[in-house]
Backbone as CSV, one residue per row, in Angstrom:
resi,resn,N_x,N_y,N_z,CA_x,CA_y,CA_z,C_x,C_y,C_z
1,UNK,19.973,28.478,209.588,21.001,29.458,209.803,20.830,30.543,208.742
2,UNK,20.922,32.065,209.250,20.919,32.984,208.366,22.270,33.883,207.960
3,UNK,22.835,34.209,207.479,23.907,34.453,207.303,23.855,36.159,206.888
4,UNK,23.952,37.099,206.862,24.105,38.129,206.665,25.619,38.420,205.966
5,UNK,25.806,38.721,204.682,27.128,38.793,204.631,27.752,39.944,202.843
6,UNK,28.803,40.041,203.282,29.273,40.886,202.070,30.765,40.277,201.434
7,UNK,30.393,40.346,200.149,31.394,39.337,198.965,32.785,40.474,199.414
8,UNK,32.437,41.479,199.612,34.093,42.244,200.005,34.706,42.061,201.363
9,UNK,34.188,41.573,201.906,34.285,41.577,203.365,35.283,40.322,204.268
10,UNK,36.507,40.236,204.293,37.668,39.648,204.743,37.358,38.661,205.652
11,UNK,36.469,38.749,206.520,35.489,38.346,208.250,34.267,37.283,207.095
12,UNK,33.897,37.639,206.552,32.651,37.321,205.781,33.625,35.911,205.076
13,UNK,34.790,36.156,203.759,35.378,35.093,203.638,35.791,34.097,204.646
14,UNK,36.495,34.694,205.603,36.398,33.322,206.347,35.269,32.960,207.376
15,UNK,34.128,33.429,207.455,32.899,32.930,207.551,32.597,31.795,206.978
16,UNK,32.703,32.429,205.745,32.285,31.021,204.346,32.548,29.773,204.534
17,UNK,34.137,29.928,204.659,35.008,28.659,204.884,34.144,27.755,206.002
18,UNK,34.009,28.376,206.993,33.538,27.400,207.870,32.309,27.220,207.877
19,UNK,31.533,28.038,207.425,30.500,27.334,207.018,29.949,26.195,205.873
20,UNK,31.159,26.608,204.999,31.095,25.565,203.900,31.486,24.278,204.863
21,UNK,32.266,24.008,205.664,32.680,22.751,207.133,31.569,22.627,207.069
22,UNK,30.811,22.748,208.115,29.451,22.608,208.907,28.613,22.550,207.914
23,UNK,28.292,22.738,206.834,27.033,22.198,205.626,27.391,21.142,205.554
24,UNK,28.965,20.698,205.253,29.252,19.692,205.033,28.475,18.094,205.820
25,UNK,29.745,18.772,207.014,29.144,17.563,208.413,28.115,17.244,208.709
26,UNK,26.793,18.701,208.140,25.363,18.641,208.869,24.727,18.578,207.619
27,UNK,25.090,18.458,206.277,24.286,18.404,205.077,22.430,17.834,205.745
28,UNK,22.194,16.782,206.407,20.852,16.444,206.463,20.580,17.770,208.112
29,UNK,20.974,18.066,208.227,20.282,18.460,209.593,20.050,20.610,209.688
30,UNK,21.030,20.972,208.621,20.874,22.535,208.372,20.232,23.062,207.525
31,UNK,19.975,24.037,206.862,19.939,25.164,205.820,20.105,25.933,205.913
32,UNK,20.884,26.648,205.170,21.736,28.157,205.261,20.936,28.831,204.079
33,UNK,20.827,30.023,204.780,20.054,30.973,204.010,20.819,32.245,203.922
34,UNK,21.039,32.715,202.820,22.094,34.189,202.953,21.101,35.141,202.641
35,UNK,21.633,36.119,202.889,21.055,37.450,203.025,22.078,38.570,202.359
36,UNK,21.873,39.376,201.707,22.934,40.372,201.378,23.126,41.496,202.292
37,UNK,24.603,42.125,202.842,24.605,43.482,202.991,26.153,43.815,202.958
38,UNK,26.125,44.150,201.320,26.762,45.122,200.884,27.300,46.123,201.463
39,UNK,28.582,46.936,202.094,29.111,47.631,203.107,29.174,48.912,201.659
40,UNK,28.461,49.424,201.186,28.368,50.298,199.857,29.356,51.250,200.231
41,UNK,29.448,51.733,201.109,30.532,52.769,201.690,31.941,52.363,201.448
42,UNK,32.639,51.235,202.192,33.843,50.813,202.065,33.829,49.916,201.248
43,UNK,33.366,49.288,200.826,33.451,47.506,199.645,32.763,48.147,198.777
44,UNK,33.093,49.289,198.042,32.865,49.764,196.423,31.803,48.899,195.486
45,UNK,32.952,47.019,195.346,32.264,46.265,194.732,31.073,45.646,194.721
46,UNK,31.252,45.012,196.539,29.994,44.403,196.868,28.665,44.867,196.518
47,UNK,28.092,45.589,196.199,27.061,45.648,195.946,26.466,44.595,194.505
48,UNK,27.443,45.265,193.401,27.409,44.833,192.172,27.402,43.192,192.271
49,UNK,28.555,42.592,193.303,28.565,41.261,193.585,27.650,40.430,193.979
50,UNK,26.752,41.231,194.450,25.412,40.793,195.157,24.697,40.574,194.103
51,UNK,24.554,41.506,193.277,23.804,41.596,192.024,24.067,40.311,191.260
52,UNK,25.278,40.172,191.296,25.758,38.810,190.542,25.137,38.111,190.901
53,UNK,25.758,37.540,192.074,24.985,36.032,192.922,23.411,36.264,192.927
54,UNK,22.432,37.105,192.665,21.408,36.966,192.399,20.655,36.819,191.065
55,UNK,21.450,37.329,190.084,21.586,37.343,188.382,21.836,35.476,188.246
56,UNK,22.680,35.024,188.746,23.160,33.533,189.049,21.668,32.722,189.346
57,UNK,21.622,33.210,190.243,20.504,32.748,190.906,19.258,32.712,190.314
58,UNK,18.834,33.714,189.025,17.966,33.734,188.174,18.382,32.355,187.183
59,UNK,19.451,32.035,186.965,19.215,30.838,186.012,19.564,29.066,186.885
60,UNK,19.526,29.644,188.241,19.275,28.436,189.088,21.085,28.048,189.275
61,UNK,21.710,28.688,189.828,23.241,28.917,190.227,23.730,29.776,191.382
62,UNK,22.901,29.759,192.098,23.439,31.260,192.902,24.163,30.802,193.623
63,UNK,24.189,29.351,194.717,25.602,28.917,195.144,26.486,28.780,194.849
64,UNK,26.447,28.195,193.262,27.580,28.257,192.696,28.222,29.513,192.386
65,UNK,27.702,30.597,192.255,28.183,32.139,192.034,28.678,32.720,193.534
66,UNK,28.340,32.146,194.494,27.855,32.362,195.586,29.560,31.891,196.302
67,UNK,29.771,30.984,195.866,31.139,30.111,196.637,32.105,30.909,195.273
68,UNK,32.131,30.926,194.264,32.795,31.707,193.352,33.540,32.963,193.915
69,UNK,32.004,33.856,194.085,32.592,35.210,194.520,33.461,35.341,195.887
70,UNK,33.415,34.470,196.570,34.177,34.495,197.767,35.496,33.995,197.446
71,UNK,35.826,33.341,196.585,36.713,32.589,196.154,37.579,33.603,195.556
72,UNK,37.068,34.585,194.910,37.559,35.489,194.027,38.527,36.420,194.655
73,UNK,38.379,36.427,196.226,39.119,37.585,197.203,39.130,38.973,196.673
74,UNK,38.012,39.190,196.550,37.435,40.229,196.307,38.000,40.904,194.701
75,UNK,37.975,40.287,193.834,38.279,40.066,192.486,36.757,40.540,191.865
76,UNK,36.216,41.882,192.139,34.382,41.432,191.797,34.455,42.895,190.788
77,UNK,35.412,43.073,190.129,34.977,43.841,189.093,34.226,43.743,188.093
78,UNK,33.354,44.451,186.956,32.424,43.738,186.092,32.882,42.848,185.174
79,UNK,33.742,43.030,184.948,34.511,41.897,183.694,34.853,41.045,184.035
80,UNK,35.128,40.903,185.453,35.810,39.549,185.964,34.562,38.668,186.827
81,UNK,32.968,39.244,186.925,31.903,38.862,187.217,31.059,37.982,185.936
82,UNK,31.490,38.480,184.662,31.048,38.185,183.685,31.901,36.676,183.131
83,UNK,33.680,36.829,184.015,33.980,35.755,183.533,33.638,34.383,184.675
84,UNK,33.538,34.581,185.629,32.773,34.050,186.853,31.248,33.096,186.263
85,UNK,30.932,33.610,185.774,29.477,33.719,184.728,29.638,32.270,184.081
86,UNK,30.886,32.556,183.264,30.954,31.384,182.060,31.771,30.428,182.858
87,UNK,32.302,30.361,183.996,33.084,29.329,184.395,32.071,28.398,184.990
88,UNK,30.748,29.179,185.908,29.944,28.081,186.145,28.950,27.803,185.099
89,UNK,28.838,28.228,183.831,28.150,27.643,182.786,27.128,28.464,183.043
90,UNK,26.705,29.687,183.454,25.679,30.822,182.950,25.598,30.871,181.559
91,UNK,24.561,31.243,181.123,23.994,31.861,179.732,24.675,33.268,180.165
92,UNK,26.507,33.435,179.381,26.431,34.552,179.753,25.969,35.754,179.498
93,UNK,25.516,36.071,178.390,24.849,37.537,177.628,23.461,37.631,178.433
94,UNK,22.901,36.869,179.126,21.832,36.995,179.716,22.364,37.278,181.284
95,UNK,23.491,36.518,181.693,24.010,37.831,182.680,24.373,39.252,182.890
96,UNK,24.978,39.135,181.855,26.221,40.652,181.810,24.813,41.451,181.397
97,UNK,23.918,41.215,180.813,22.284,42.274,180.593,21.798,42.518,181.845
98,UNK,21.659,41.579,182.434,20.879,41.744,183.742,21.866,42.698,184.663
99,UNK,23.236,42.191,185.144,23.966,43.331,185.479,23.729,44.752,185.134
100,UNK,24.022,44.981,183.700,23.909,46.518,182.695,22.937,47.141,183.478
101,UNK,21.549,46.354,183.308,20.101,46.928,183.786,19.982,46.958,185.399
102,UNK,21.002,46.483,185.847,21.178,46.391,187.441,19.386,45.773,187.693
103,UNK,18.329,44.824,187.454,17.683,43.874,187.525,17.529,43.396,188.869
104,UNK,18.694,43.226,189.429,18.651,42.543,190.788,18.818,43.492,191.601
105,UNK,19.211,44.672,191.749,18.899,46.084,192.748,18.326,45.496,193.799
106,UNK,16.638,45.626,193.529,15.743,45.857,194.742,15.815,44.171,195.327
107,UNK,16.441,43.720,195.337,16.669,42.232,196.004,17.299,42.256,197.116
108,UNK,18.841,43.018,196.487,19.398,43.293,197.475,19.155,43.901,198.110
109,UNK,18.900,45.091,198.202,18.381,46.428,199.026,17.379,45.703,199.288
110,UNK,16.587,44.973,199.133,15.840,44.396,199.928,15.961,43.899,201.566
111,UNK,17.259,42.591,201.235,18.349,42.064,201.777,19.035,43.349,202.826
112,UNK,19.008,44.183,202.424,19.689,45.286,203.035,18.884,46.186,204.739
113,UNK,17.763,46.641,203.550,16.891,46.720,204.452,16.654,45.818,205.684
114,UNK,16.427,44.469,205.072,15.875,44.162,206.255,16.903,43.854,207.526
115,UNK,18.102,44.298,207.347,19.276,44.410,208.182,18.844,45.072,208.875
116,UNK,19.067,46.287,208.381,19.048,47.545,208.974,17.492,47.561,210.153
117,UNK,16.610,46.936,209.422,15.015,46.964,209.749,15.814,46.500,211.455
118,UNK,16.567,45.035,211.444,17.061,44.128,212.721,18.171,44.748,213.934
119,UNK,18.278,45.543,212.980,19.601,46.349,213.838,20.554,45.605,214.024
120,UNK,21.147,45.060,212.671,22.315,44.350,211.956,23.039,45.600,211.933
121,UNK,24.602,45.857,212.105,24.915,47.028,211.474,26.505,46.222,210.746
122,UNK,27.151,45.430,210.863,28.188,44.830,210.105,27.890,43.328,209.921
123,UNK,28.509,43.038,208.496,28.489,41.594,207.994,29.903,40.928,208.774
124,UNK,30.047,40.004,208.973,29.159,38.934,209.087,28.207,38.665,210.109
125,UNK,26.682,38.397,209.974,25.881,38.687,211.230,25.089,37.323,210.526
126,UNK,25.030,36.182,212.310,24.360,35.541,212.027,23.188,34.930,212.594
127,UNK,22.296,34.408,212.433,20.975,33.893,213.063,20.692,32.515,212.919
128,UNK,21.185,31.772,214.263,20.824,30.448,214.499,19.514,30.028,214.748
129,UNK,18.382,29.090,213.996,17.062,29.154,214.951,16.558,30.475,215.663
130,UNK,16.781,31.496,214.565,16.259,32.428,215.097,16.815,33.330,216.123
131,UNK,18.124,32.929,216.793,18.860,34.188,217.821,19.955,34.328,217.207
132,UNK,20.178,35.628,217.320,21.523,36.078,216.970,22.660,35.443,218.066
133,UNK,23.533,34.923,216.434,24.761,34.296,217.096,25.943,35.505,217.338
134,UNK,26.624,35.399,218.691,27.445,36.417,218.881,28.802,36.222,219.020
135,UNK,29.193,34.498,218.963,30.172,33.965,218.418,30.428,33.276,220.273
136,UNK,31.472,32.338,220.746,31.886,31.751,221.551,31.556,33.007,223.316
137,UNK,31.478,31.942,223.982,31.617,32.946,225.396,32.864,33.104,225.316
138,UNK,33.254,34.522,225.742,34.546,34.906,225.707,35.339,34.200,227.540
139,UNK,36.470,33.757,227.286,37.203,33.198,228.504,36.776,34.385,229.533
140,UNK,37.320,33.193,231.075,36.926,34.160,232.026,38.212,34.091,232.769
């Protein structure tokens, strides 16, 4: 499962939730893979948040930063990313640097790109085995 998603994004939190369900139930049978896309236009923060969960992810934490920032309800200012940091036991001065230097940029925009590359245009967007999921058949 691929997840396309943004830490500001209301649809995206309760995404999480249920996907945090379903890892659960299917722990041996899934893997969830996220992807960033930052809505830079309207979600101010998200970008920077992204940055986080990948800064995280440099010292082998990014789920844990990852379920954090969602947790945060959109709480993703820099000071309150930095305290995020020390709650899951980051080396924090080696975060809040990597932030400063924005380090994790081209990751995301990476992440971004290759949205855009799919003709993704809003988070939450997801990919089961490879097809885009478009959510339940709607009643008839």
């Amino acid at each position: 499962l691929i997840e396309y998603s943004d830490y500001q994004c209301g649809h995206c939190v309760a995404l999480h939730a249920a996907l945090k369900a379903v890892e659960h139930d299917l722990a041996d049978r899934i893997l969830v893979i996220h992807r960033h896309l930052p809505l830079r236009a309207t979600h101010l923060l998200a970008q920077l948040a992204a940055e986080a969960a990948e800064a995280a992810g440099a010292q082998g934490k990014f789920w844990a930063m990852h379920d954090r920032l969602f947790a945060a309800q959109a709480a993703l200012e820099q000071d309150r990313l930095i305290a995020y940091a020390g709650e899951i036991g980051l080396n924090v001065e080696r975060f809040a640097a990597e932030l400063d230097d924005r380090r994790h940029r081209e990751a995301v925009n990476g992440d971004f790109k290759q949205a855009v590359a799919a003709g993704i245009k809003l988070p939450p967007t997801l990919f089961i085995n490879g097809i885009l999921y478009e959510g339940p058949p709607a009643a008839e």
